[in-house]
N, C-alpha and C positions, 0 to 999 in steps of 0.2 A: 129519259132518253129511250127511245124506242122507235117501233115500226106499227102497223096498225093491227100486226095478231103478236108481238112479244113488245115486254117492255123488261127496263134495268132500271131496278133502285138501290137503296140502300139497304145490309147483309142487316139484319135485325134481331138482336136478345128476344125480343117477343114470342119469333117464330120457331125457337129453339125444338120446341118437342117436334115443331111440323119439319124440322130438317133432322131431327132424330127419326122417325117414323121413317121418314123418304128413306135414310141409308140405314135402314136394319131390310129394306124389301131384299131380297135372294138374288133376287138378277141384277141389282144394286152393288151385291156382294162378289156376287162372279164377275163384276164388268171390273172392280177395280182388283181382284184377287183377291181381297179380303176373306178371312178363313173364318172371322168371328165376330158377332155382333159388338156393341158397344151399349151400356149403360146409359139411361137418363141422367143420372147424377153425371157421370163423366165427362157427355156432352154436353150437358148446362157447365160444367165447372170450364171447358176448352172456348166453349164460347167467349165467355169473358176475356180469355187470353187472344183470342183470334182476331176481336170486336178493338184490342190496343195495338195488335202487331202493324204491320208495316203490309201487310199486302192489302190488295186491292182483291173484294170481294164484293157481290152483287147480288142481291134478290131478282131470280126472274120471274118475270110474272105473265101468263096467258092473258090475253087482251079478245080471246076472239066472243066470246058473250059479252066485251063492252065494258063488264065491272075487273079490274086489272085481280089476278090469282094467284098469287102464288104457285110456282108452279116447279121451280128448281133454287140451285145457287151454283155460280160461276165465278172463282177465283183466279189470279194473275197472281204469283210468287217470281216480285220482281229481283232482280241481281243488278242495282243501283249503277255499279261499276262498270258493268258493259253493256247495259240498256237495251237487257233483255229481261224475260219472263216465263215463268211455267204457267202453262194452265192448266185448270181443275174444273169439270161441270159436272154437274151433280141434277137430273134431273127427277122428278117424281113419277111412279108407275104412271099413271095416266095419263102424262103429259106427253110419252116418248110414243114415236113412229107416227109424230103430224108434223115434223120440218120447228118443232121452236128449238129444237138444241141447236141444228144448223143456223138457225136467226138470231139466238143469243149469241151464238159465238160470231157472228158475223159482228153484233153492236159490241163484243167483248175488243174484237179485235180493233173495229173503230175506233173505239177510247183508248186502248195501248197505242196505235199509230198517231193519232190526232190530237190528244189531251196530256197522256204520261208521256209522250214521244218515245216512245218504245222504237227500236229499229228490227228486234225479233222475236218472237214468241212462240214457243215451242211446247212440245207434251209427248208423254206416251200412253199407248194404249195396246191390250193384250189383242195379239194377231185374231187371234177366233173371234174379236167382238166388229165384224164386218158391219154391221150397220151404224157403230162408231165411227168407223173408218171411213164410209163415204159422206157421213155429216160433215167429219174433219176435212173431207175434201172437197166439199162443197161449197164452204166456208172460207174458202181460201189457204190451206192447208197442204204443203207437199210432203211425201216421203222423204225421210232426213238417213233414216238407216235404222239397223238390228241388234236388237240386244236378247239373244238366240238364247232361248231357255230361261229367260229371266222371271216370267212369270207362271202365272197356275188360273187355269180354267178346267173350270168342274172336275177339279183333283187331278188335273193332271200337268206338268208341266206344258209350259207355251212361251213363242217367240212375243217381248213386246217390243212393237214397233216405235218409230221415232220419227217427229212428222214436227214439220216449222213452217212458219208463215214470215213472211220478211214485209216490213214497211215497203221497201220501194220495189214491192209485187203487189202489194194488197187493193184488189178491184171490188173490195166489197161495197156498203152504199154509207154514204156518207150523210151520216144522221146529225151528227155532232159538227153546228156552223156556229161562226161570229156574229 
């Protein structure tokens, strides 16, 4: 499923160490607040646990050379019961600041409205990470509210924000047909 510069597949054991590398990068670390690296072993051992759970996770991949790259991972942490989801993107240094986060999450959200019939999908993210912020809202993404002090950018405390996307608003492109 994809578009002509990103695509979504399936979240893969294989690529384990290539999404350990991705979230040990620094500005990896500041975007989600994370204080501290993680281990090889640790993320080979979580993977196996993540690869049986229940949420919905995707390999993205750059498409714009033509041969599909690896190039992030975007999860959906659905809540069954009221037919919503958190989201998670996780993109690779070299992939960020050319429009595929905003493209994954646009096919992310496709698949929650159109495939899992999701009705809301929501996330947070730390105020000072502005060019997160206009992805999210490019993407089809609004301001939801504040959770004031809650998080830490480059040591210092920060507001993270809270931002939702609802089914019956989402104008993104509809990849996913019969």
């Amino acid at each position: 499923m994809g578009t002509d510069t990103c695509a979504l597949g399936p979240y893969r054991a294989d690529l384990v160490e290539t999404y350990w590398r991705w979230e040990q990068d620094p500005a990896l670390l500041v975007g989600y607040g994370r204080q501290q690296p993680v281990s090889l072993e640790a993320r080979t051992e979580g993977i196996a646990h993540q690869l049986r759970g229940d949420n919905i996770r995707f390999t993205v991949y750059d498409l714009v050379t033509g041969t599909p790259v690896p190039a992030g991972v975007a999860t959906l942490l659905p809540d069954s019961s009221v037919r919503t989801a958190e989201y998670v993107v996780m993109l690779a240094p070299d992939a960020r600041g050319r429009g595929l986060g905003t493209s994954a999450t646009r096919l992310v959200l496709d698949y929650a409205f159109h495939v899992t019939n999701l009705r809301m999908v929501w996330l947070k993210v730390l105020a000072p990470n502005k060019a997160a912020v206009r992805s999210y809202e490019k993407s089809g993404f609004r301001a939801a509210g504040t959770l004031r002090g809650a998080g830490y950018w480059l040591g210092g405390v920060c507001d993270e924000l809270l931002m939702d996307a609802l089914a019956s608003e989402f104008t993104g492109p509809l990849v996913i047909t019969a």
